[in-house]
C-alpha positions, 0 to 999 in steps of 0.5 A: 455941627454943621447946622445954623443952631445950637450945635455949630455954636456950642459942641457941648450940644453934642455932649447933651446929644449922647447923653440922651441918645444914650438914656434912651436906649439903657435903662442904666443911663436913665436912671443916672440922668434921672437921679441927677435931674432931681438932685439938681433942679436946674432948668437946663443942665450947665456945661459942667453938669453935662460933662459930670452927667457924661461921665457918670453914664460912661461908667455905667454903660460900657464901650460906647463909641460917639461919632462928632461929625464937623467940629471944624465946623464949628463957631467958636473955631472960626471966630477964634474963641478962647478960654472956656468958650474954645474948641480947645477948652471942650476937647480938654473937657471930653477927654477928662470925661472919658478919661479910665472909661471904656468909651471911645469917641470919633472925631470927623474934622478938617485938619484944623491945628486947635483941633489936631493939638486937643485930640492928641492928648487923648490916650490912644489917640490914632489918626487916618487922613482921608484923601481924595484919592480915598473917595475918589471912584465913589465921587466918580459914580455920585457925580454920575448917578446925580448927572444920569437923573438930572441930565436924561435928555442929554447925549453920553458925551454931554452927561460924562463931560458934566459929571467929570467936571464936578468930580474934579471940582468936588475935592472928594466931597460928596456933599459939594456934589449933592448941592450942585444938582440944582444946577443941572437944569434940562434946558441948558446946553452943555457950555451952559452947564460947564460954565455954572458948575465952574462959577459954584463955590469951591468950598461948603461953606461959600454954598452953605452961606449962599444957600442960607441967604437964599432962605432968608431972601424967602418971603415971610410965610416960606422962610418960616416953613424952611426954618421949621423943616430945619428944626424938625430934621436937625432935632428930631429923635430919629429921621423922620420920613417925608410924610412924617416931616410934612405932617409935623411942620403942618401941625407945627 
């Protein structure tokens, strides 16, 4: 959910995800997606076709567990969409799908209200609220190892000052860690340093629209290559490794 494509605009992006993922792996589900494509000869499946398609691989292919990682991150969430265009509405939708079915989904989120209100009336909803606390000696060491890699030529104190600064500024985020390594630059003294990690966005989504601005400030031809890596990481059947990702964008 957390791309500038499809999925961030639409969750039912994720419906057609599994689906695939799903066929792809069971010969059973395969067969269902493919008996509906010739019964239906649409171009694209509409959302009602994909959530009657997931259903019917549910009730084929038994204890599924589906991951939706950043719904919170989601359009329709921050623009406050209502009707058939609502997180609401798709929460109401995947719970009818997986209604008597052996599946389980996990949802990932932020403590968002629309969301908490859809998933508790799924049957056997169940919940564990993620504190920094939980995280927090992880953050220790990412922040750690990140500074160690970045930082070498600098003494102990300096690397431990900067490491603990981000730490404490992360809010148990690893991500906001992994995108401040840009940050620590080898030429800067330590007061530099601090001053850059306490001016960086405190949330993910002040860093990711600076960083997409920073994209589409790229002249013409980088822009295009970064948009194709994007697609190629975001689309891809698997993950692909750096000389597979370089080779396809070159081909692309």
């Amino acid at each position: 959910m957390s791309s500038k494509f499809e999925g961030r605009d639409d969750p039912f992006a994720a419906l057609r995800s599994w689906v695939t993922d799903v066929a792809f792996g069971n010969e059973a589900a395969f067969e269902v997606v493919y008996k509906r494509r010739l019964a239906q000869y649409e171009q694209v499946a509409t959302r009602a076709t994909l959530v009657q398609l997931f259903r019917e691989v549910l009730q084929k292919v038994h204890f599924c567990t589906f991951v939706l990682d950043g719904l919170d991150e989601c359009t329709w969430l921050a623009e406050g969409r209502d009707g058939a265009n609502s997180v609401a509405y798709f929460l109401s939708e995947l719970g009818q799908a997986i209604a008597d079915t052996t599946a389980r989904i996990m949802v990932i989120s932020r403590n968002e209200p629309e969301i908490r209100y859809g998933l508790s009336q799924f049957p056997g909803f169940s919940e564990y609220t993620i504190s920094p606390e939980d995280v927090h000696a992880d953050n220790i060491a990412y922040s750690r190892s990140i500074v160690d890699n970045k930082l070498s030529n600098k003494d102990e104190s300096t690397r431990f000052s900067i490491s603990q600064r981000m730490t404490n500024r992360c809010n148990g985020q690893f991500q906001w860690l992994k995108m401040q390594k840009e940050l620590l630059r080898r030429g800067r003294n330590r007061k530099q340093l601090e001053k850059d990690i306490d001016a960086a966005p405190a949330g993910l989504d002040s860093l990711y629209d600076r960083n997409w601005g920073r994209i589409e400030g790229l002249r013409y031809e980088e822009r295009t290559r970064a948009f194709s890596l994007l697609r190629w990481a975001a689309f891809s059947l698997r993950p692909l490794t750096v000389f597979e990702i370089t080779g396809a964008v070159l081909v692309d």
